[in-house]
C-alpha positions as CSV (number, residue, x, y, z in Angstrom):
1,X,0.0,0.0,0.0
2,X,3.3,2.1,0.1
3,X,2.7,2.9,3.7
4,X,6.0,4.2,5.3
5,X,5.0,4.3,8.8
6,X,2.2,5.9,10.9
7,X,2.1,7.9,14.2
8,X,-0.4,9.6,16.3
9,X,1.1,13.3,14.8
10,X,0.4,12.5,11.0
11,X,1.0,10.2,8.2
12,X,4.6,9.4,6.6
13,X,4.1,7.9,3.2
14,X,6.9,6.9,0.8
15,X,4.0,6.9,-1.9
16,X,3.3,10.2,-3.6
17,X,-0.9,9.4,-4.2
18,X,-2.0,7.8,-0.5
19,X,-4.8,5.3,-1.5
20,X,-7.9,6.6,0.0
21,X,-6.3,9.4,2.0
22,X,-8.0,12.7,1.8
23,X,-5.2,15.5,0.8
24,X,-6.5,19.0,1.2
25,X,-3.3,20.8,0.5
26,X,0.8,20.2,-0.3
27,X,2.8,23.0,1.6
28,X,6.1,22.4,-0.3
29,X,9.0,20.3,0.3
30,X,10.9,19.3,3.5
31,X,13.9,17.5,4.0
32,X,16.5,16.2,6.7
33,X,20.1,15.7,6.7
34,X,22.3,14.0,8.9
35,X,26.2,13.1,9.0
36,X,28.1,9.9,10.6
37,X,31.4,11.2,11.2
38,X,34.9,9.7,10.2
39,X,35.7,7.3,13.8
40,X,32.6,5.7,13.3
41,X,33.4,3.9,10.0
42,X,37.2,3.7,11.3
43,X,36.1,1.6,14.4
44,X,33.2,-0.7,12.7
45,X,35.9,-1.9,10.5
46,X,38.6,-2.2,12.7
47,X,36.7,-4.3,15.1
48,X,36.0,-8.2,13.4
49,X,34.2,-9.0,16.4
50,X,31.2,-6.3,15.4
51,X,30.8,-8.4,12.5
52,X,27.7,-10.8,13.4
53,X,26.2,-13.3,10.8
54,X,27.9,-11.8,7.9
55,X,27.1,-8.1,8.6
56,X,28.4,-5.1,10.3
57,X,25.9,-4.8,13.7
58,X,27.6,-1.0,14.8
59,X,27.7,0.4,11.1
60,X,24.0,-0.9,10.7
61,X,23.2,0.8,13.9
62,X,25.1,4.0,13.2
63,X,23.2,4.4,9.7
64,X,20.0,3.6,11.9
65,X,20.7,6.3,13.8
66,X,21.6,9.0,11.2
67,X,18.4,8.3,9.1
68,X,16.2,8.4,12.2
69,X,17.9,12.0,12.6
70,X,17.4,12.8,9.7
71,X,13.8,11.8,9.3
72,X,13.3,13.9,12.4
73,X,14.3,17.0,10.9
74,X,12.3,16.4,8.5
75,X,8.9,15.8,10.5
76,X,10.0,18.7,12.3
77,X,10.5,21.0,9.1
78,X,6.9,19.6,8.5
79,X,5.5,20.5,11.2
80,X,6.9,23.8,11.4
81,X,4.7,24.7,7.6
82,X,1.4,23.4,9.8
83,X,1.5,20.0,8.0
84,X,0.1,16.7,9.2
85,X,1.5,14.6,6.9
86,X,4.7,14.0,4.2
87,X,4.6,12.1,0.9
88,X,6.8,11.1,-1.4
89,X,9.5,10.2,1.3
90,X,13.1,9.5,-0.3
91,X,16.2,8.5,1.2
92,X,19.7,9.2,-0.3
93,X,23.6,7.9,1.0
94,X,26.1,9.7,-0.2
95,X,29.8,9.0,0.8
96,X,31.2,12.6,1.8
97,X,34.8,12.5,0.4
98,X,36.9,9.2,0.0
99,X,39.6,9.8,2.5
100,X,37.1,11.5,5.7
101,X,34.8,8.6,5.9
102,X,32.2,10.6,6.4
103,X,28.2,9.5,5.5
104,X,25.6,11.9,4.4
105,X,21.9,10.7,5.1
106,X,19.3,12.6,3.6
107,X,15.4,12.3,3.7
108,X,13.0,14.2,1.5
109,X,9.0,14.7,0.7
110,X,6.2,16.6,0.3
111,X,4.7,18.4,3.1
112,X,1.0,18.2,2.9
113,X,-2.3,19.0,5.0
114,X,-4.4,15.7,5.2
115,X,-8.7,15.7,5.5
């Protein structure tokens, strides 16, 4: 049904037409960012023992973390243009130089009032 997720403050959709979902008005676009800095990927991969079943447990939970940031920031741009609801969520990784190891996470949509 391209449901993101659901919460008692609004609707978060990843579709861009919610089935059945009255929109009354798009308030432009928000967006979130957040950065994992440079120890974080120097220590995940330093560490064998973080490795469980074939994947990387800290790095997971790092990246976890940033998107959660940044989906905050997003809500709370949201929020802030009086909207109860964002479509069209998108998530991008982008690798912030080769030698910093640093991770960009950023989260985007459509801030819109719902009926």
């Amino acid at each position: 049904m391209g449901w993101f997720s659901k919460s008692t403050d609004g609707f978060f959709l990843s579709t861009t037409t919610p089935p059945g979902i009255d929109l009354k008005q798009y308030l432009g676009v928000v967006n979130g960012e957040a950065i994992i800095g440079a120890n974080i990927f120097r220590d995940m991969f330093s560490s064998v023992r973080d490795v469980v079943g074939g994947r990387a447990g800290g790095y997971e939970r790092a990246l976890a973390g940033a998107r959660d940031a940044a989906l905050e920031e997003l809500i709370d741009a949201a929020k802030e243009m009086g909207a109860n609801g964002v479509i069209g969520i998108d998530f991008d990784y982008e690798v912030m130089g080769e030698t910093n190891g640093m991770m960009m996470v950023a989260v985007s949509g459509t801030a819109v009032k719902l009926g």
